[in-house]
C-alpha positions as CSV (number, residue, x, y, z in Angstrom):
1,X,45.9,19.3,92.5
2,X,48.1,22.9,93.2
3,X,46.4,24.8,96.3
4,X,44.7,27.9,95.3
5,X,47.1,31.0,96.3
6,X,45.0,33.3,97.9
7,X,46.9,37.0,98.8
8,X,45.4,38.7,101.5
9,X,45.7,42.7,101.3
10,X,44.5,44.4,105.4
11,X,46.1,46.9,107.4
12,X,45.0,45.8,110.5
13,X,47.6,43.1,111.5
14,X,45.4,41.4,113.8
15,X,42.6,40.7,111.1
16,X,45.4,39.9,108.6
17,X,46.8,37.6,111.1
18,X,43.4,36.0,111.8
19,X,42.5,35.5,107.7
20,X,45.8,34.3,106.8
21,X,45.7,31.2,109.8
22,X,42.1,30.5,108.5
23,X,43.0,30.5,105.1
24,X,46.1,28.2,105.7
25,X,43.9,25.8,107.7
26,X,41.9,25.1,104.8
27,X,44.5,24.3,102.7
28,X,45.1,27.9,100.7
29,X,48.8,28.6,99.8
30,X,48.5,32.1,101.7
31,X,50.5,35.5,101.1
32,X,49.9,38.8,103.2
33,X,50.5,42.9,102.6
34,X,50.0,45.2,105.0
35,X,49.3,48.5,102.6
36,X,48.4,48.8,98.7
37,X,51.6,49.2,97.2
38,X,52.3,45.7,98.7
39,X,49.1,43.9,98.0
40,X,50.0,45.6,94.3
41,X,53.7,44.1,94.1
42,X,52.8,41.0,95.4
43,X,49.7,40.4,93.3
44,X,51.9,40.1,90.1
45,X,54.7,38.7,92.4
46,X,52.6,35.8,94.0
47,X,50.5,35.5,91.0
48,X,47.4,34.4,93.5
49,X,44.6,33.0,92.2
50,X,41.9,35.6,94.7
51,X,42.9,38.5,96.4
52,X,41.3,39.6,99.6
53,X,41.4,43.4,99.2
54,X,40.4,45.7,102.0
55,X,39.4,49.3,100.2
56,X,41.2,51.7,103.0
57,X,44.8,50.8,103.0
58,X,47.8,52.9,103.5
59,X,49.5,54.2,100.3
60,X,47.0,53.2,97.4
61,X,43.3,51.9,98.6
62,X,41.8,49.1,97.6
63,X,39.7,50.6,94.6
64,X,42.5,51.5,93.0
65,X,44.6,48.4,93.5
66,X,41.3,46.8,91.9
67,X,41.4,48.6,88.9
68,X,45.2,48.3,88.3
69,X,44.9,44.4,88.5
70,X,42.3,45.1,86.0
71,X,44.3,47.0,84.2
72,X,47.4,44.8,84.1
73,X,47.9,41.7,81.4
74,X,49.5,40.0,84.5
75,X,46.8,40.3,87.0
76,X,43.7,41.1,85.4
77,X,42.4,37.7,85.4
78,X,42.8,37.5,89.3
79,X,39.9,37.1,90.8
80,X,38.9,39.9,93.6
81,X,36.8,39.8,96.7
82,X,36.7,43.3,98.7
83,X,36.3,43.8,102.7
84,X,35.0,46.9,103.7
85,X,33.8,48.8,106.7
86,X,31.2,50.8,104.3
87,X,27.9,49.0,104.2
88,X,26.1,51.2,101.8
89,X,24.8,50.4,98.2
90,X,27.0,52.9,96.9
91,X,30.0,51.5,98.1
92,X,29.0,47.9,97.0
93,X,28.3,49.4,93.4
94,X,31.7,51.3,93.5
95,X,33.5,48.3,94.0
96,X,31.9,46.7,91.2
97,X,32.4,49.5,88.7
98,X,36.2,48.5,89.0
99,X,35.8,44.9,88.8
100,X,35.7,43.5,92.1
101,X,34.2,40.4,91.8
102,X,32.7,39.9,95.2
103,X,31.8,41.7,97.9
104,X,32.1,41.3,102.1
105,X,30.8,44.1,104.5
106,X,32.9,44.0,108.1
107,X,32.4,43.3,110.4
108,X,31.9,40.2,109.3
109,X,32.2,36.3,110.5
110,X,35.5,34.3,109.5
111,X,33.3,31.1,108.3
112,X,31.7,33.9,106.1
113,X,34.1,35.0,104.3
114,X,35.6,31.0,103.8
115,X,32.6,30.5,102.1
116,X,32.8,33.4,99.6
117,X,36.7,32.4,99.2
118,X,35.2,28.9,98.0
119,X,32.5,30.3,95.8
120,X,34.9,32.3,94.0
121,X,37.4,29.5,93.5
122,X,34.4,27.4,92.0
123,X,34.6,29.5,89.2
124,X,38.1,28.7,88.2
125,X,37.3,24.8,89.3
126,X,34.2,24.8,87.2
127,X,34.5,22.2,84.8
128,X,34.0,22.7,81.2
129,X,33.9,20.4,77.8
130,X,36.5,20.5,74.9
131,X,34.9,22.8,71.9
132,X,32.1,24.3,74.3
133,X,31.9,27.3,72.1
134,X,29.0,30.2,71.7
135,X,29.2,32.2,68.8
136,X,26.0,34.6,67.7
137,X,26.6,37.6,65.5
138,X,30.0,38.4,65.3
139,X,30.5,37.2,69.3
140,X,32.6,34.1,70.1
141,X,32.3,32.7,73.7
142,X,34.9,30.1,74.1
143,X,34.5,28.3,77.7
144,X,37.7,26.0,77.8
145,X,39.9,28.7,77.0
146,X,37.9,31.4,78.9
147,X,38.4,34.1,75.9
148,X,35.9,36.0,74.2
149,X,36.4,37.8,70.8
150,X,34.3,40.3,68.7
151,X,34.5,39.9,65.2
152,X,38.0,38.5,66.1
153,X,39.2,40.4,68.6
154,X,40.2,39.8,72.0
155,X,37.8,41.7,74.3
156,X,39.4,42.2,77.7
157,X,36.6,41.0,80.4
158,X,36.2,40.1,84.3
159,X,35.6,37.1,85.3
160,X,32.0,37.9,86.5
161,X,31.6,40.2,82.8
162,X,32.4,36.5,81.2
163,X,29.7,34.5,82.9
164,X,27.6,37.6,82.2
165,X,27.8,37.3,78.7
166,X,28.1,33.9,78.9
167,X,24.7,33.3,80.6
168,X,23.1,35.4,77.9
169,X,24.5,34.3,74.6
170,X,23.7,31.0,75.9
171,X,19.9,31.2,75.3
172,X,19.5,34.1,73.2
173,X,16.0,36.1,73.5
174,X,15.5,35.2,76.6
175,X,14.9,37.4,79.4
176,X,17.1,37.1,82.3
177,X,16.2,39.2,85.8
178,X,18.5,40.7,87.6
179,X,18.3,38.2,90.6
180,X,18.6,35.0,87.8
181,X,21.6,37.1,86.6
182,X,23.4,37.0,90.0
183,X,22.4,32.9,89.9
184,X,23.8,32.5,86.5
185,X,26.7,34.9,86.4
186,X,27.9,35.5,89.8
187,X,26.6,32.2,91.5
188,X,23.6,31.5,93.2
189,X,25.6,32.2,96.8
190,X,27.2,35.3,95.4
191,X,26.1,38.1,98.1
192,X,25.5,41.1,96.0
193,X,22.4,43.7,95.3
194,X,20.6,43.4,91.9
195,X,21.3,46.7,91.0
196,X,25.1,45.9,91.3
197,X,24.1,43.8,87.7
198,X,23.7,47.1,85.8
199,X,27.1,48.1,86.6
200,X,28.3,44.7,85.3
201,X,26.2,45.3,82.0
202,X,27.1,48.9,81.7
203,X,30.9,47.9,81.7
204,X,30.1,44.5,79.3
205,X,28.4,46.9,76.6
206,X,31.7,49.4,77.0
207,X,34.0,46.6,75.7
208,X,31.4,45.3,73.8
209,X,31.8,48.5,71.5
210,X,30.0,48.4,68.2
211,X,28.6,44.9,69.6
212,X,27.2,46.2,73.0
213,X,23.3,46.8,71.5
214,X,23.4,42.9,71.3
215,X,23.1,43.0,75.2
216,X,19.3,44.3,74.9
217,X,17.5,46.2,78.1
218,X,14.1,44.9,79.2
219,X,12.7,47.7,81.2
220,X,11.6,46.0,84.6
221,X,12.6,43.0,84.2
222,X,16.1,42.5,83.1
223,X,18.3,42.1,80.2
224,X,18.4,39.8,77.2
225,X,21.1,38.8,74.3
226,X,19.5,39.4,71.0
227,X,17.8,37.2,69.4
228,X,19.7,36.9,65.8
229,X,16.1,35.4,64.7
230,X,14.5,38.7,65.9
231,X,12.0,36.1,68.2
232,X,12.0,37.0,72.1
233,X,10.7,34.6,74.3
């Protein structure tokens, strides 16, 4: 089996330095840049499978690099854990908004942030059947190939906006909470704040266009696909 490639982005040369032995150790085909524009050319260069992205970097931060791998047909499906100095919800819930997928606050412990690097990389290991397809009203969820259409068309989505949706269409009607969202979405040991759910759904229902009132709001308690029989659980 290939080693995952794993591109670290961090401007401080020691920290960089410490990540990228760490990372090598546990057998990740490793790649560093020491400011934006580099972590930028070498994320469509390198073609990693994760990027560790510090936000403050010299010459394009780290919010910015996020959303152009987002934005890119060559990167976007890259997955995208963030370091940062900020602690703050806000911060957190920024990141999200331009689809980072998870989330590390410095200062933080090495073993830490191996364990979020191997959480993420479950995702792409995850193992899934021939023909596990979802479809409800006009949405088609197809696991093995990791696409999504609407009414035929491609819709464009994160990684963690596919297991979103995913986990929903699955059981149609029922009520997820934000916390079981996180468990079935993001995975159980996915360190993030509930709210940070709502920013996922908000940017789920944007793509979803004329689809996105399928995604249903149950105030207090969570969210819900639509039930095409019009029964909620």
């Amino acid at each position: 089996m290939a080693k995952a490639k794993i591109l670290v982005v961090e401007d401080d040369r020691s920290l960089a330095d410490v990540l990228e032995y760490n990372l090598r150790q546990e057998g990740y085909e490793t790649y560093v840049a020491y400011d934006g524009q580099d972590g930028l050319n070498q994320s469509k260069l390198r073609a990693p499978d994760l990027v560790v992205l510090d936000v403050m970097l010299p010459v394009i931060d780290g919010l910015e690099i996020c959303r152009r791998i987002r934005a890119d047909p060559v990167t976007k499906k890259q997955l995208v854990l963030m370091l940062t100095a900020k602690g703050e919800e806000t911060d957190q819930v920024a990141g999200f908004s331009v689809g980072v997928d998870d989330y590390v606050a410095k200062p933080f412990s090495v073993r830490v942030l191996l364990e979020r690097v191997k959480a993420l990389l479950r995702r792409l290991a995850s193992p899934t059947q021939p023909g596990d397809i979802l479809v409800s009203q006009g949405i088609l969820v197809d696991r093995e190939r990791h696409r999504v259409t609407a009414n035929e068309e491609v819709l464009d989505l994160t990684p963690s906006e596919f297991g979103l949706l995913e986990a929903l269409i699955r059981q149609p009607g029922r009520v997820f909470s934000r916390s079981e969202l996180i468990d079935a979405a993001l995975g159980g040991d996915s360190l993030v704040l509930e709210r940070t759910i709502d920013v996922h759904v908000r940017a789920l229902r944007k793509k979803l266009a004329g689809h996105a009132d399928l995604v249903e709001t149950v105030r207090g308690i969570g969210y819900r696909f639509r039930d095409p029989a019009g029964v909620h659980n």
